[in-house]
N, C-alpha and C positions, 0 to 999 in steps of 0.2 A: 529780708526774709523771703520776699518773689521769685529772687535769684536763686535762693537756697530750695524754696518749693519746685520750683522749673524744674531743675536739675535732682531731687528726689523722684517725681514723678516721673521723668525719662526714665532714669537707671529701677524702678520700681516696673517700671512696664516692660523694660531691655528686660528684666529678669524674667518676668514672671511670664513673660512671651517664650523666652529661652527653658525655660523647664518646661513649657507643655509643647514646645517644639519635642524637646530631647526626649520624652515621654511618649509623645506620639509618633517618631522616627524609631525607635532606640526599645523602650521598655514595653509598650504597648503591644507589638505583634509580639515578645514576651509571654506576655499573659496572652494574649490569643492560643499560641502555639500549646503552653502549659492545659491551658483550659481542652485544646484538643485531643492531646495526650488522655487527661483523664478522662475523659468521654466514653475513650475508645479503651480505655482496660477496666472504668465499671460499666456495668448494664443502664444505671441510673446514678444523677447527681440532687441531690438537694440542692434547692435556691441557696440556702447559705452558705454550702458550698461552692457552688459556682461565684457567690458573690466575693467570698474570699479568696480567689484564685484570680479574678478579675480587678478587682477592686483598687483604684488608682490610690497612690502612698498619700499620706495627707498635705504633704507639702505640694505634690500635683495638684491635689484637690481643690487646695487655697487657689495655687497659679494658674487652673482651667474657669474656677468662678470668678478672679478678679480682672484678669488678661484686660476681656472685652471691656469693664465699664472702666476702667485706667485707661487704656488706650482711647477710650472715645473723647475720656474728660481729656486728655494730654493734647489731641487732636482740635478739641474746641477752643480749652483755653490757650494754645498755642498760635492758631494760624484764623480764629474764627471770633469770636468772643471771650475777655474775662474779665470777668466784675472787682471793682475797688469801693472803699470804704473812702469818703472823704472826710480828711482828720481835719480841716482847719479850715478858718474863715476867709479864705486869701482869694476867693474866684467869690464870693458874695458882690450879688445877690444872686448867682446866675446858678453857685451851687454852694449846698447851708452845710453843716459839721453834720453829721449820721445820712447825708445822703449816697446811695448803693447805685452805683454807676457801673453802664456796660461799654466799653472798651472795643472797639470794633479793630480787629487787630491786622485785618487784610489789607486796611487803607490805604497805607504808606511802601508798601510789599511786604509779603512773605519772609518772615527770618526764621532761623533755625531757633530753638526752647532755649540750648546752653550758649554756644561760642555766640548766639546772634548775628550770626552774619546773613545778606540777602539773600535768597534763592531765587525771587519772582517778583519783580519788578509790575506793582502793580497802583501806584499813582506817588502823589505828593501833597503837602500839607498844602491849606489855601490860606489867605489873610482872614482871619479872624474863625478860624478854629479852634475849637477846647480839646487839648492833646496832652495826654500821657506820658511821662519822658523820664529816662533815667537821669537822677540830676549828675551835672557834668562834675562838680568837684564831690560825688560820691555815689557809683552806678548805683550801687545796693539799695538808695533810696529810689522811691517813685514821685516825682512831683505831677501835679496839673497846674497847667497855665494856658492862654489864648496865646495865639497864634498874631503876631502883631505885626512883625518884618519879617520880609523872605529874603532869598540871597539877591545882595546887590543894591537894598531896600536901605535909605540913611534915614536914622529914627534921630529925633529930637526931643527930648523931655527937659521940660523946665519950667517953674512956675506952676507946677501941675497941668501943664498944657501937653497934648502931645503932636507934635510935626512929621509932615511922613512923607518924606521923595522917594516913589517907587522906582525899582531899577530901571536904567534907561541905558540903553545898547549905545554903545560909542562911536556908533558908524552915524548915530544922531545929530544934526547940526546943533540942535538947540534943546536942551532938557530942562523941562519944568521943576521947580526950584520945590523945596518943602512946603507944602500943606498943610493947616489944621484943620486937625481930625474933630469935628466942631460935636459937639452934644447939646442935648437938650434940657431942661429940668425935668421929673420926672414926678419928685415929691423928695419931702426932707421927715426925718425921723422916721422912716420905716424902719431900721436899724441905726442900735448906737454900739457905739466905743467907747468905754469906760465914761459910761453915762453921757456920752458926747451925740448928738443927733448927727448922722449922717446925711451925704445931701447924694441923692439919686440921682442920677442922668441916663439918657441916652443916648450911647455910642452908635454913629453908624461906620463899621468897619470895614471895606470895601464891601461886598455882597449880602453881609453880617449887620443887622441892628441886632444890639444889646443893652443892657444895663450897667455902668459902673458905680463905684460909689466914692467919693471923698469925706475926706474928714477935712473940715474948715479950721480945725485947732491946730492939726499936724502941720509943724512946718516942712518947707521943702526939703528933703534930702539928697541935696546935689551933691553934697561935700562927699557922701557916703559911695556914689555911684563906682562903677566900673569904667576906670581909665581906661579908652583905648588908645593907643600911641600915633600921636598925630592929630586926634580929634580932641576937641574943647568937651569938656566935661558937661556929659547930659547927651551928646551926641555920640551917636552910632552907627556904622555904615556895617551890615552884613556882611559876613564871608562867606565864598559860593560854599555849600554844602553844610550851612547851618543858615537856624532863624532867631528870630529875635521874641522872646515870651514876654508877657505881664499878666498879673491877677486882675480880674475886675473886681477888688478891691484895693483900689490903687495904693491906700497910704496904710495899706496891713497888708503886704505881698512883698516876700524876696523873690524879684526875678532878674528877668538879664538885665535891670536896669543897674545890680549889684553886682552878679557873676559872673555878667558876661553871657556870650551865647550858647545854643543847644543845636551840637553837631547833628547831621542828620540820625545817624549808627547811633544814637540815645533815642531816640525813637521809638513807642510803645503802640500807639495807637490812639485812634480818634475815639474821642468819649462823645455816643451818640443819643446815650439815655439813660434816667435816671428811671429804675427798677422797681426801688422802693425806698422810703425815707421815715428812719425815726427819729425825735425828738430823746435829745438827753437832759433832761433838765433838774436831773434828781443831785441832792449835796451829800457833803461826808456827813453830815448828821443824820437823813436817810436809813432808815434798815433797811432798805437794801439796797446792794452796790452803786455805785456811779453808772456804770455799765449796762446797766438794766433802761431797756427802753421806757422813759411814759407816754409817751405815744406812737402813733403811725401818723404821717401828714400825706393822707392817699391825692390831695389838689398836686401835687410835685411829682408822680409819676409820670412821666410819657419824655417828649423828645427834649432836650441839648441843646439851646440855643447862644 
């Protein structure tokens, strides 16, 4: 639906730009010229006359008052800022279901609204960043996930452990072999899983601490992983011009550890804060809808970590 917005809102502003061009080139000294004629063959005009001789057609009128606030919004949420909703529990605890997130869209460079392609070259994702990305086996969707391996980077996951050999240039005599990414405890049962207490930790991800969470019940999902050809299942070695995602919710997250990785050109933007956040806690039995917030959690506004 992003995709489908993108792309209304372009051809909604290409129009509506385009009629009060043609209006103001074209129809406009028109009625100037009309208005000077009458002038000059009566003595005097009423205002409502002059008004009606002047007076821009209504479909001008629409595309002179919408132009400017289309084009600014298309302007922002294209190349500057735009806000998502977050549907699912897969980046918990770092971000919760109804949290309203800004999307900083400049980070990674400059793309165009429709074809998405570069324009401006204006950085690159870091290890352990929270990023926006069109998922790879369907654009139309938007996922978020952290930022785990960059290109070149050989990720390890097994055991629910994660292993991490950053890329090492091959002019290197000797390269440092995989690391675990060690965590902390943090607390246990701040959130559960079908009634299940989870166990919190803290990640420290190159420059990045964070929080993850496991589920102690969940078993491992290796069988399920993304084969890559050549490598033992659970491992993964980067290809230049893609990275490697997970949720920090490690055992309720589809990431690359399923699908594989996220080519740069999916690419949305870094999520640098969260806006505002409500709470959906209401049932079908409720009058009224599901949908309806019951609260505001104003402690969850501010930065993205």
């Amino acid at each position: 639906m992003a995709a489908y917005f993108s792309l209304i809102l372009v051809l909604v502003t290409l129009g509506s730009g385009l009629i009060w061009m043609l209006d103001a080139l074209l129809m406009a000294p028109k009625r100037r010229a009309n208005l000077a004629l009458a002038q000059a063959s009566q003595a005097e005009l009423s205002e409502d006359a002059i008004d009606k001789i002047i007076r821009e057609p209504a479909l001008v009128e629409t595309a002179h008052s919408i132009f400017p606030v289309i084009a600014f919004v298309l302007i922002l949420r294209s190349f500057i800022y735009e806000p998502f909703q977050i549907p699912s529990g897969s980046m918990m605890p770092t971000l919760l279901v109804g949290d309203f997130i800004l999307v900083e869209k400049f980070s990674y460079g400059l793309k165009d609204p429709v074809w998405r392609n570069k324009l401006i070259e204006t950085g690159e994702p870091e290890r352990g960043d929270v990023v926006v990305f069109k998922y790879p086996d369907n654009p139309q969707i938007d996922y978020i996930k952290r930022v785990v391996g960059l290109p070149g980077d050989r990720i390890i996951y097994r055991n629910k452990q994660l292993f991490l050999q950053k890329a090492c240039a091959s002019v290197q005599t000797q390269c440092p072999g995989p690391e675990l990414v060690k965590h902390v405890d943090v607390s246990r049962g701040d959130f559960t899983q079908d009634g299940v207490p989870l166990l919190r930790y803290k990640e420290q991800l190159g420059d990045v601490s964070h929080d993850i969470l496991l589920n102690p019940t969940r078993p491992d999902m290796l069988g399920y992983f993304h084969h890559q050809p050549g490598h033992a299942m659970g491992e993964f070695v980067v290809p230049e011009g893609h990275y490697f995602m997970m949720g920090d919710n490690r055992d309720n997250s589809t990431d690359s550890r399923f699908w594989g990785f996220v080519p740069e050109a999916n690419l949305v933007g870094k999520a640098v804060a969260i806006w505002i956040s409500f709470e959906f806690e209401r049932t079908p039995a409720d009058i009224l809808p599901t949908w309806v917030p019951t609260g505001i959690r104003f402690e969850r506004v501010g930065g993205i970590i």
